[in-house]
C-alpha positions as CSV (number, residue, x, y, z in Angstrom):
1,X,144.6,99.3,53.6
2,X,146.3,102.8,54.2
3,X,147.8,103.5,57.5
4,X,147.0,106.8,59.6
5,X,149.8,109.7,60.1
6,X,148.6,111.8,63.1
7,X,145.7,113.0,64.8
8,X,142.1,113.1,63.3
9,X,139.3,115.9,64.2
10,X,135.5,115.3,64.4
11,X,133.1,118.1,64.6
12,X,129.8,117.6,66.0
13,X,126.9,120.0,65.5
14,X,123.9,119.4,67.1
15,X,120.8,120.8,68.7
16,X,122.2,122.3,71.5
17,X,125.8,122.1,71.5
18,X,129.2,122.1,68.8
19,X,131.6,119.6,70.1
20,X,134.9,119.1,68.7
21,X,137.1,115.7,69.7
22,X,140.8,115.6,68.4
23,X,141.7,111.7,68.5
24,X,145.4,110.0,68.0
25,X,144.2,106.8,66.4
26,X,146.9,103.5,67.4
27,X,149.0,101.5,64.9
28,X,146.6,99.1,64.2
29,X,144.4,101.9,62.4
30,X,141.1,100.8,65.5
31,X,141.6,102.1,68.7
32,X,142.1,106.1,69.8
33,X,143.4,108.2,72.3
34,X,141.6,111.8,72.7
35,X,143.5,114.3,72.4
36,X,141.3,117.2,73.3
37,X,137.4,117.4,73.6
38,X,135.9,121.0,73.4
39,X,132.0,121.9,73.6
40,X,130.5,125.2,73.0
41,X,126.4,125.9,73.2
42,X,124.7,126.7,69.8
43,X,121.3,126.4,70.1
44,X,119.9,125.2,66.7
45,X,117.2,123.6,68.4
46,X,115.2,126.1,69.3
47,X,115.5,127.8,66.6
48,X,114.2,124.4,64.3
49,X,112.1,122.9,66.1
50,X,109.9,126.3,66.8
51,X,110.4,128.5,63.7
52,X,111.5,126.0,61.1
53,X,114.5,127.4,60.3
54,X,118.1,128.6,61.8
55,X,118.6,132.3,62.8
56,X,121.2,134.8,61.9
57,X,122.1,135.0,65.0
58,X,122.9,131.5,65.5
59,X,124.4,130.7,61.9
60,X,126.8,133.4,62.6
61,X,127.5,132.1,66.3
62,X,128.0,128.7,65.2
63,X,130.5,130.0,62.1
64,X,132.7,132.1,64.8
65,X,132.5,128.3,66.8
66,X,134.0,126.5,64.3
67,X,136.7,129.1,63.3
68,X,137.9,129.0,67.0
69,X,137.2,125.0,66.4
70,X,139.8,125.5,63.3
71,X,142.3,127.1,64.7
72,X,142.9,124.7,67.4
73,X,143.0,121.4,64.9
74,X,145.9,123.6,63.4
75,X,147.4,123.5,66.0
76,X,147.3,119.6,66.5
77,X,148.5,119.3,62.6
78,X,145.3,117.5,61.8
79,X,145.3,116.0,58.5
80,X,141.5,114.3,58.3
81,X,138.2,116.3,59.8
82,X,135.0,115.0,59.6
83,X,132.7,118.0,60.6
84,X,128.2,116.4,60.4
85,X,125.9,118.2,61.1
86,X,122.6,116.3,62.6
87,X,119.0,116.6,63.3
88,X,118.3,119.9,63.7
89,X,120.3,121.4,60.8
90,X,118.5,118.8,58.2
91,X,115.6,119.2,59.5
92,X,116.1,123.2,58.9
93,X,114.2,125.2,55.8
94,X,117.5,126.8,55.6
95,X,120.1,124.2,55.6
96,X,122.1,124.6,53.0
97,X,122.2,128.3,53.1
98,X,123.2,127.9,57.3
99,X,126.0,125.0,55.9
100,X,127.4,127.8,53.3
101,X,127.6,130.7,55.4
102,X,129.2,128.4,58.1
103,X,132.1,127.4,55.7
104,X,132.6,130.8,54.5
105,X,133.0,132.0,58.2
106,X,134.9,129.3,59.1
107,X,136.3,127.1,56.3
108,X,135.3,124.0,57.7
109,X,132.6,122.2,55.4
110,X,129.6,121.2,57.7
111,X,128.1,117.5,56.5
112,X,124.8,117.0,56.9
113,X,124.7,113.4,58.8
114,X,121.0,111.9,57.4
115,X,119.2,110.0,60.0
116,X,120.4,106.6,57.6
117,X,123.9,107.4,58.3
118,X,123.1,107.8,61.7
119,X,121.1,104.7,62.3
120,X,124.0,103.2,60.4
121,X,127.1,104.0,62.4
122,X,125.2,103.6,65.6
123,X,124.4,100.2,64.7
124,X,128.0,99.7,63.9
125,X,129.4,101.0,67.1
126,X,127.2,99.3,69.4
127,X,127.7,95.4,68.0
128,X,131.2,95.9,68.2
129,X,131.0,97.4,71.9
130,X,128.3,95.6,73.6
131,X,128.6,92.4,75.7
132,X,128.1,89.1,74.6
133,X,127.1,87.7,77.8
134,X,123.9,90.7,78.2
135,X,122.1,88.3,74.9
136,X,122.5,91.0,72.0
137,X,123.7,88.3,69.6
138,X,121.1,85.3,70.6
139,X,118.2,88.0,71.6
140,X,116.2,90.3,70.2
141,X,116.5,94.1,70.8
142,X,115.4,97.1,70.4
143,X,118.3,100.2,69.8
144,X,116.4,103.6,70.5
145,X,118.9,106.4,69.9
146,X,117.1,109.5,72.2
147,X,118.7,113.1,70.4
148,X,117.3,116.2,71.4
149,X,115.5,116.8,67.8
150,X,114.9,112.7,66.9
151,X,114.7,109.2,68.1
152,X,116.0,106.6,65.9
153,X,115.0,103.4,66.5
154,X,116.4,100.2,64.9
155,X,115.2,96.5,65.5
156,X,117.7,93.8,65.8
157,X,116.8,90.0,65.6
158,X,119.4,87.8,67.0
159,X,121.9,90.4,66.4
160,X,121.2,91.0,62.9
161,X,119.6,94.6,62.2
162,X,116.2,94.0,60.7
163,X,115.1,97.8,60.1
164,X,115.1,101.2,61.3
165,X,112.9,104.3,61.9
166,X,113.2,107.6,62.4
167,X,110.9,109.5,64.8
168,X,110.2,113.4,65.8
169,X,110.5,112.5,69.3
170,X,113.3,114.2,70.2
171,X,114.2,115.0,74.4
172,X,114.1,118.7,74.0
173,X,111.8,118.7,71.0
174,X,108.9,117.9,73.0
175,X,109.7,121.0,75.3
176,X,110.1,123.3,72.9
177,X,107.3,122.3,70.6
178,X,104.8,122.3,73.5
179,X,105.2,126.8,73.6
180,X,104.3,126.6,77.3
181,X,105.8,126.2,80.8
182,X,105.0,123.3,82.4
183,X,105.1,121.9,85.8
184,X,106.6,118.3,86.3
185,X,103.5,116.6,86.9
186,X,101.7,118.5,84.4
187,X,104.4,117.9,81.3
188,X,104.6,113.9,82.6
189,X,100.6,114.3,81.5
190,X,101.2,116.2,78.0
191,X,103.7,114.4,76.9
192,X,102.4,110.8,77.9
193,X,99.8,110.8,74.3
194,X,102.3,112.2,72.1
195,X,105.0,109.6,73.3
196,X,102.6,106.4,73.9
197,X,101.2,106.7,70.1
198,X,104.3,106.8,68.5
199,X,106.1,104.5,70.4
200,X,103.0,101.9,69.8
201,X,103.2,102.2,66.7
202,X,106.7,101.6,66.0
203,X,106.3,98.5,67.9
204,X,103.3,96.8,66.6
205,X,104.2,97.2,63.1
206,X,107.6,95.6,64.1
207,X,108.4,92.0,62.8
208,X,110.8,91.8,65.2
209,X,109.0,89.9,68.9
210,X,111.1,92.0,71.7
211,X,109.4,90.4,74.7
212,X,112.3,89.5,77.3
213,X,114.3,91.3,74.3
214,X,116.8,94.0,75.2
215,X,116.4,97.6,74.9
216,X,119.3,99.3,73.9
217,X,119.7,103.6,75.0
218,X,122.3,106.0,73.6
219,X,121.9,109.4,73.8
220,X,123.4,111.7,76.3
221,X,120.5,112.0,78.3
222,X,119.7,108.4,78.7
223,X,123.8,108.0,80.0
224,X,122.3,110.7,82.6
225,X,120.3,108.5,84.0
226,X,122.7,106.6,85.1
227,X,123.2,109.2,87.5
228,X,120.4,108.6,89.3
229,X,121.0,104.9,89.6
230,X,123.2,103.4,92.3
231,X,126.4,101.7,90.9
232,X,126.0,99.1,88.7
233,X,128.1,96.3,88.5
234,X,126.7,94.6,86.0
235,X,128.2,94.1,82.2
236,X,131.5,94.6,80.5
237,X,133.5,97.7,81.5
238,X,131.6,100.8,80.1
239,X,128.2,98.5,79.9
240,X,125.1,99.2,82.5
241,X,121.7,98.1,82.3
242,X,119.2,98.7,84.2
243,X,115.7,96.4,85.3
244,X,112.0,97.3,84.4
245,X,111.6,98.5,87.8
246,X,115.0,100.0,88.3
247,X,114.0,102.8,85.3
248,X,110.5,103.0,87.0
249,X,112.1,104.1,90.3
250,X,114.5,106.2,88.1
251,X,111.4,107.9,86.3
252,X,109.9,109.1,89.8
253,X,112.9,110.6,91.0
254,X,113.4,112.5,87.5
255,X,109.6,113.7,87.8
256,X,109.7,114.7,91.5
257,X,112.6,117.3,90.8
258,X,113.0,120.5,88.8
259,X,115.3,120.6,86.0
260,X,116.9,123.0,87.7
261,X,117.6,120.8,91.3
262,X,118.7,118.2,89.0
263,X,121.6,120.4,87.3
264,X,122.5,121.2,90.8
265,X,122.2,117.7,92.4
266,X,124.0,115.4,89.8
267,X,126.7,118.7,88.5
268,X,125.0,118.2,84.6
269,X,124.2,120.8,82.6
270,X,121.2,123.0,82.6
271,X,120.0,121.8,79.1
272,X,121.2,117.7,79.5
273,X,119.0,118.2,82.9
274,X,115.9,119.5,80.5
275,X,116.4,116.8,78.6
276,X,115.9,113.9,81.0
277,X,111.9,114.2,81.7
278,X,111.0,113.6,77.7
279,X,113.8,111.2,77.7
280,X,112.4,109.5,80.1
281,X,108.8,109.2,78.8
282,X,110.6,108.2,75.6
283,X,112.0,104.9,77.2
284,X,109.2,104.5,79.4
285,X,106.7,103.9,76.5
286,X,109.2,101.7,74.6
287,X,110.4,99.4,77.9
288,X,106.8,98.7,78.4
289,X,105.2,98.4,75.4
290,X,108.0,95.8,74.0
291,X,107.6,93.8,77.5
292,X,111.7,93.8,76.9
293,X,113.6,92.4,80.1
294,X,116.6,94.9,80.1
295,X,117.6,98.5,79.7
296,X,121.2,98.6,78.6
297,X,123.3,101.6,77.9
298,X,126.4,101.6,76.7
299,X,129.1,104.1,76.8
300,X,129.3,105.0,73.1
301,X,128.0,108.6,71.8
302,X,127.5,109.8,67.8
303,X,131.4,110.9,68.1
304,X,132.3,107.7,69.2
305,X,130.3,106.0,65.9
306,X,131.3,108.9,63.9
307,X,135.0,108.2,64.5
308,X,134.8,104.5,64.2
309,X,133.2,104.9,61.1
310,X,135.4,107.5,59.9
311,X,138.6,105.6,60.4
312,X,136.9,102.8,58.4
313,X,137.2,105.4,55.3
314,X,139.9,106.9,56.2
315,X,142.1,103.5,55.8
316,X,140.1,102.0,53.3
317,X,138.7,99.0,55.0
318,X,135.5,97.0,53.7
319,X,132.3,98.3,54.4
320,X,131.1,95.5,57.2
321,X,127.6,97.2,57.3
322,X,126.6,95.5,53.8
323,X,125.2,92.4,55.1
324,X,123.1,94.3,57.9
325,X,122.0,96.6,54.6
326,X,120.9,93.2,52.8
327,X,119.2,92.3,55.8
328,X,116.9,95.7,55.9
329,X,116.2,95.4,52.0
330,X,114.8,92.5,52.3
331,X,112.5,93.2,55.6
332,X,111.6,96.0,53.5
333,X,110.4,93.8,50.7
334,X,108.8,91.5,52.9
335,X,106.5,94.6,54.3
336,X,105.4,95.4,51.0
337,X,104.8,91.4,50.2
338,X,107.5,90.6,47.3
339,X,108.0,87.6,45.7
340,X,111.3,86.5,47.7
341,X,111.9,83.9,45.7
342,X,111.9,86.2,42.2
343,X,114.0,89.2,44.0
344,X,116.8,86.8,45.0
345,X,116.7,85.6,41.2
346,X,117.1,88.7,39.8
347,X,119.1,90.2,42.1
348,X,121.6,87.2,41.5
349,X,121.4,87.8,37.5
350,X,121.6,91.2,37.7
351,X,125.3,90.9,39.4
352,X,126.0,88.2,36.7
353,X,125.3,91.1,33.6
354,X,126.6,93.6,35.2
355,X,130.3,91.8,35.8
356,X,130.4,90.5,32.3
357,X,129.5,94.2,30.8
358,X,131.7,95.9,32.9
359,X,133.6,97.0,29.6
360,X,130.5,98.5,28.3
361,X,129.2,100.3,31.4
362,X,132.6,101.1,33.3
363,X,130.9,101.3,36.5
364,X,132.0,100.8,40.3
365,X,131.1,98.6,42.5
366,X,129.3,100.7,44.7
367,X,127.1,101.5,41.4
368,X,126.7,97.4,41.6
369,X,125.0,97.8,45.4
370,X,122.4,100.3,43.5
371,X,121.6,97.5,41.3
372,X,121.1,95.2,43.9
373,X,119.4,97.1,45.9
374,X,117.1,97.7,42.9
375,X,116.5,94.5,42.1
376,X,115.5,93.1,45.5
377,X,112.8,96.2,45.7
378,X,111.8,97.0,42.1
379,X,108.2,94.6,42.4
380,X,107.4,96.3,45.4
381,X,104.5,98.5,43.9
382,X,102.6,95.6,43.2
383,X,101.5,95.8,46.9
384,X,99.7,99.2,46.1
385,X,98.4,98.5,42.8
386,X,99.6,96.2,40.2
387,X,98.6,98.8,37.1
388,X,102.0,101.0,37.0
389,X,103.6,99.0,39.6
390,X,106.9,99.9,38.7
391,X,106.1,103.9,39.5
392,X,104.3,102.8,42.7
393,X,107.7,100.8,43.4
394,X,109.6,104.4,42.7
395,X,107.4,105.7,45.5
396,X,107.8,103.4,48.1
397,X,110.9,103.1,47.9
398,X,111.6,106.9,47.9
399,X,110.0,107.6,51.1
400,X,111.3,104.8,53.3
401,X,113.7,104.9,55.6
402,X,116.7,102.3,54.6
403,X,119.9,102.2,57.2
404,X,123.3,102.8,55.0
405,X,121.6,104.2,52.3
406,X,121.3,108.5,52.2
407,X,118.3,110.7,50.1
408,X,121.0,111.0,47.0
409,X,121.4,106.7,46.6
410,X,117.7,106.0,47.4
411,X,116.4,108.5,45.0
412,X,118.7,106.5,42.2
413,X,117.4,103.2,43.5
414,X,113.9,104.1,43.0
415,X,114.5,105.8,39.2
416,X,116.6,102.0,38.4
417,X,113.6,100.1,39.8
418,X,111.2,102.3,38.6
419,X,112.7,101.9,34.7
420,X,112.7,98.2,34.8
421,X,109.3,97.8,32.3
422,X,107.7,99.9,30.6
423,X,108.7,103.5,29.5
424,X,112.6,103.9,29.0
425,X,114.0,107.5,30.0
426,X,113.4,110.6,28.6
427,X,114.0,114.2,29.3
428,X,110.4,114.8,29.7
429,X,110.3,112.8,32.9
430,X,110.9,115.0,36.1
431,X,112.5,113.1,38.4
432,X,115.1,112.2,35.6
433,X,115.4,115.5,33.8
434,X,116.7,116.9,37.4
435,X,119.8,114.2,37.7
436,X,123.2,115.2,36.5
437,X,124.5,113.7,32.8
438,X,126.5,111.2,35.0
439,X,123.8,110.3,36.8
440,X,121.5,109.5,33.6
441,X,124.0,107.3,32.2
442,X,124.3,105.4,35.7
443,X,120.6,105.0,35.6
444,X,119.9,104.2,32.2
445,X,123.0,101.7,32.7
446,X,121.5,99.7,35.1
447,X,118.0,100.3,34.8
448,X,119.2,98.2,31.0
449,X,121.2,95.6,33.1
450,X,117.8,95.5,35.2
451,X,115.1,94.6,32.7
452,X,117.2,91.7,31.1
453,X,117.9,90.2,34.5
454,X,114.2,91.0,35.0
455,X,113.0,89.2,31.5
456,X,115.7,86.2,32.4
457,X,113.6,85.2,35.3
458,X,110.5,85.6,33.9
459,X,111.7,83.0,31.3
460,X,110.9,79.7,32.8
461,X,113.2,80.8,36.3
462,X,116.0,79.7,34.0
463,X,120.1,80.2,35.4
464,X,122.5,82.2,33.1
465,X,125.0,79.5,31.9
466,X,127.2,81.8,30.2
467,X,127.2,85.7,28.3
468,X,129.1,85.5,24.9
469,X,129.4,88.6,22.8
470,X,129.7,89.0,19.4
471,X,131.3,92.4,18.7
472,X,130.9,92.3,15.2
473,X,127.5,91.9,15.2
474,X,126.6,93.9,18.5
475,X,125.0,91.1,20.3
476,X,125.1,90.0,23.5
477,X,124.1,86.2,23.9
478,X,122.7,85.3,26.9
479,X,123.1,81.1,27.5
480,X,120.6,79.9,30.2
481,X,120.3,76.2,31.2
482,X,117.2,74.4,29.4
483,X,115.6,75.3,26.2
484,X,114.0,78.8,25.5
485,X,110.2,79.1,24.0
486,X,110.8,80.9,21.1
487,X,107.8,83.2,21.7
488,X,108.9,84.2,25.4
489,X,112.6,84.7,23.7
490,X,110.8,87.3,20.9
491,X,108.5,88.8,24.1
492,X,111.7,89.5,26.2
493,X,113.4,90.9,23.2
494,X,111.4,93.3,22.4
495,X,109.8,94.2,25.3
496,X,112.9,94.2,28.2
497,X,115.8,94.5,26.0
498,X,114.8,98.0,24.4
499,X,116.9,99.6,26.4
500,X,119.8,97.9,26.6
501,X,119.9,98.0,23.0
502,X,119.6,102.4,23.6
503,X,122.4,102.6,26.0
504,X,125.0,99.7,24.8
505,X,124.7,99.4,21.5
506,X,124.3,95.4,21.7
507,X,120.9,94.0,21.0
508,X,120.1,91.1,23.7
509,X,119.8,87.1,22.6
510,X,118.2,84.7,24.9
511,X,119.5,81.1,24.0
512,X,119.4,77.8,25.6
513,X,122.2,75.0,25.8
């Protein structure tokens, strides 16, 4: 694990505001000091969230932002910057141009931070700052993460993350989107229906049972509540929580006053005090439909995560977040009704193939998660239809939303699954045809390693013993416990070892010991 020389920069771009944190991280490579903490208002926001794309005016505004941003992390000698950009610059028509002309202006290269990553690091953050004593590791909670452009919402059982979603219900989304002035008691009544729907929803489809569960806020507008709370005494330093009827009473006093009496009252900002109506409806509709026992909010913000997570890279340290990853793949499966039993199986021979051809494939390790992934998910289409499961599968896995894993990764996860039977890959398939050479080999690789893992199970649930090869004959034996029909060997043969055969060169023998 490499050590870290100096300070570290993290740019923030959001909805509203670009906020730049210089950090001098300690020795021991965890904990930070900040050096300096800047914020300038950019509104992206309104620009998204009511035309669809970012103006000229603001992509240019933003660029000048983050020169002035660049100059001062020259000053501090900063060797590492992480700059993401979040909601409302991926949610943008023109968000790649807007990144472009950003790093042209200013020469800092905006990331777009996908709502996986986010519900990743957040996750992250919070189990590693949140109170044993308030029940996070022995109860079940919800973590709703209020932006202004999105609400993510993960479900933790036990302390174990279970799954994620990503929701439009963002605290100044709802303003702008509704094109109208409102009065305080009228917007409390407009945005009730759009809140209450969603919010049902997301619960009731939930495995996860949150009654006298916790509820988990970040956000900067849900920290602003605490303003109108008197002081809490109640968790871990940097830890409040508040009752079921101490947000209630909270609620009222955030409807009775004008945004702007608030920005006055409490010294926040003109947009954070916007913000805290919607934000407010948000948690309102999530405390009570869950029947949870306890608001908590913790002192941690997307910088916060964003650093922690960072550091992680920076220094090389193992990615803890696999387990929680394993966790979500396998709710996931368990939506769509998948054999648990088979997924495991496969997912376990799978790993098995892919270590002992790691001189044919040369493949990383993170290239070995795909495959796993893959393998957990790649029956999944069965739940829609089982004629041309394996495309269905594709689908499904495609267009959910999987903590950890970004558009790029699940998009190669669902081509692997989707290869497992049936047709091999060609050229005249679109979704291939678009992936780069490197990527073709990766998924051919392991869509090969895939179907004989796939065809091993189906074989009478047999173990792999042991994979011999004979190079001189270009054969890989496969040795699994028991004796092998000789029909299913010839059916797996030709039907599931076609492709390995294409990409490696070896033809595939099933034998028993």
């Amino acid at each position: 694990m490499s050590s870290i020389n100096g300070p570290i920069a993290i740019i923030d771009v959001g909805a509203h505001f670009a906020r730049l944190e210089i950090v001098q991280v300690a020795e021991d490579g965890k904990k930070y000091e900040t050096l300096e903490r800047l914020t300038q208002v950019a509104p992206l926001g309104m620009d998204v969230f009511t035309k669809g794309k970012i103006s000229t005016e603001n992509t240019f505004l933003v660029g000048k932002i983050l020169k002035d941003y660049a100059s001062v992390i020259k000053e501090y000698k900063v060797k590492f910057i992480k700059a993401v950009a979040t909601s409302a610059v991926r949610e943008a028509s023109n968000s790649e141009l807007f990144r472009e002309r950003v790093e042209r202006l200013s020469g800092i290269k905006l990331e777009e931070l996908e709502a996986s990553a986010e519900a990743r690091i957040v996750f992250m953050a919070l189990r590693d700052t949140i109170d044993e004593s308030l029940g996070f590791f022995n109860k079940n909670s919800l973590i709703c993460s209020i932006g202004t452009g999105a609400t993510q919402v993960l479900f933790i059982e036990n302390g174990i993350l279970k799954s994620a979603e990503n929701t439009r219900l963002g605290s100044l989304r709802l303003l702008e989107e509704l094109e109208r002035p409102l009065s305080t008691t009228q917007l409390k009544e407009v945005i009730r229906p759009f809140v209450e729907s969603a919010t049902r929803d997301l619960i009731t489809h939930s495995t996860v049972d949150l009654n006298e569960g916790l509820i988990v806020g970040t956000g900067s507008s849900v920290r602003a509540l605490l303003h109108f709370a008197e002081e809490l005494d109640n968790g871990k330093t940097g830890l409040k929580y508040l009752t079921k009827e101490n947000f209630d009473i909270i609620y009222n006093k955030v409807s009775s006053l004008t945004p702007e009496a608030i920005a006055e009252i409490y010294k926040i900002s003109d947009t954070l005090a916007q913000s805290l109506e919607p934000c407010c409806a948000i948690l309102y509709h999530f405390f009570h439909s869950s029947n949870a026992e306890k608001l908590v909010i913790p002192a941690v913000n997307t910088r916060d995560a964003i650093i922690r997570d960072f550091l992680r890279q920076i220094t090389g340290g193992k990615d803890p977040f696999i387990p929680y990853l394993m966790s979500c793949i396998k709710t996931l499966g368990e939506k769509y009704g998948y054999n648990s039993e088979h997924a495991e199986d496969v997912a376990e021979m799978s790993r098995i193939i892919f270590e002992n051809t790691q001189f044919l494939h040369g493949l990383s390790e993170s290239d070995a998660l795909l495959l796993e992934v893959a393998a957990y998910l790649h029956d999944i289409g069965i739940y829609v239809d089982t004629r041309k499961y394996h495309k269905h599968s594709q689908y499904l896995i495609k267009n959910s939303h999987i903590p950890g894993i970004d558009s790029y990764e699940k998009n190669l996860i669902a081509l692997i699954a989707r290869y497992h039977r049936r047709g091999i890959p060609r050229n005249t398939h679109e979704e291939y045809i678009a992936l780069s050479s490197y990527d073709k080999v990766r998924i051919s690789s392991l869509a090969a390693i895939l179907r004989v893992a796939d065809a091993l199970d189906f074989i009478h649930n047999f173990k792999i013993s042991k994979i011999k090869f004979d190079h001189k004959k270009k054969v890989m034996e496969v040795v699994v416990d028991g004796i092998v029909d000789t029909v299913l060997e010839n059916w797996a043969s030709k039907k599931k070892a076609d492709l390995f055969k294409e990409v490696f060169g070896y033809k595939v023998r099933i034998t028993g010991r």
